[in-house]
C-alpha positions in Angstrom: 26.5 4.3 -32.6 23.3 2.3 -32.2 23.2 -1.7 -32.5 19.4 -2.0 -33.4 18.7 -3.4 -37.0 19.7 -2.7 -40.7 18.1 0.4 -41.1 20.1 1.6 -38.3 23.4 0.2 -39.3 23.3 1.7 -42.4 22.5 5.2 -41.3 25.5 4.7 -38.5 27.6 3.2 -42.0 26.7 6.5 -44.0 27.0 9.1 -41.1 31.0 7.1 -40.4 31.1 7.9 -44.0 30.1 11.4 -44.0 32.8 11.9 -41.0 35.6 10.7 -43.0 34.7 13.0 -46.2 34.7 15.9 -44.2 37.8 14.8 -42.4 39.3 13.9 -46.1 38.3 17.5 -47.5 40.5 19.8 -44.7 42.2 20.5 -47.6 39.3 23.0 -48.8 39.6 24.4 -46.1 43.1 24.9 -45.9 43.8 25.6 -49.5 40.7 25.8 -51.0 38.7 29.3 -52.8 36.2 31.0 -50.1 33.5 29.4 -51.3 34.9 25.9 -51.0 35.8 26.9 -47.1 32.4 28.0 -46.6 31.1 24.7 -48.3 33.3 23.1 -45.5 32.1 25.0 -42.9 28.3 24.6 -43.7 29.5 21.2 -43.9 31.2 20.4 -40.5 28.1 22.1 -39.2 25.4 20.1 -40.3 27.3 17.1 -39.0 27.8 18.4 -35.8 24.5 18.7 -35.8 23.8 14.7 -36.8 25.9 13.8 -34.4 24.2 15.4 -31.7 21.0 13.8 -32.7 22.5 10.7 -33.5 23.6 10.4 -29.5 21.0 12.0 -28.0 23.5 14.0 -25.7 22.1 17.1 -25.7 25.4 18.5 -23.6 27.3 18.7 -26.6 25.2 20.8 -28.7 27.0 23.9 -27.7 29.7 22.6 -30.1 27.5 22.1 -33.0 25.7 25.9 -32.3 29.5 27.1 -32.0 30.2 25.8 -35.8 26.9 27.0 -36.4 27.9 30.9 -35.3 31.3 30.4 -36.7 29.7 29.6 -40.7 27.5 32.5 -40.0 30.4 35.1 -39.3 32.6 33.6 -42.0 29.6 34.3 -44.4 29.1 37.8 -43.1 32.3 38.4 -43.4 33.3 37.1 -46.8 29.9 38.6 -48.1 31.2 42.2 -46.8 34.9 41.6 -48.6 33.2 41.2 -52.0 31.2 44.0 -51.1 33.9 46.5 -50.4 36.2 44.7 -53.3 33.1 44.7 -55.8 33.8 40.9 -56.2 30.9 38.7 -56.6 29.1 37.3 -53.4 29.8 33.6 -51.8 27.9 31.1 -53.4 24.5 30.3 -52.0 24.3 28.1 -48.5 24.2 24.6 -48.7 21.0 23.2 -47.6 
């Protein structure tokens, strides 16, 4: 976490909060429809990613790339089980 001004003590504030949503919504992952799991997935991610960037320690972006490759084979996958089950496809990636 940083200890330079407001601007950056919010942004630490709202990237602590993003942390504990994601932490709080295991349950989609767990119980949740594919789509939600995916959601979670694309989710956990993208913070990975923040993080990362956020510390500047570049040694621990193998982790972030690993959730990364992990979101991407969980889409192929459930993309290839609607396919074969004629079920309509995940929703759309999160941007």
């Amino acid at each position: 976490m940083t200890t330079g001004g407001a601007a950056e003590q919010a942004a630490d504030r709202m990237l602590v909060a993003e942390m504990v949503g994601l932490l709080g919504d295991i349950e989609h992952y767990v119980w949740g429809t594919g789509d939600q799991r995916l959601a979670y997935l694309e989710r956990r991610a993208k913070l990975l990613h923040r993080l990362v960037d956020v510390t500047g320690d570049e040694s621990f972006r193998y982790l972030a790339q690993d959730a990364e490759d992990r979101v991407t084979a969980a889409r192929a996958g459930a993309e290839a089980l609607a396919a074969e089950c004629g079920d309509p496809k995940p929703a759309p990636r999160q941007e």
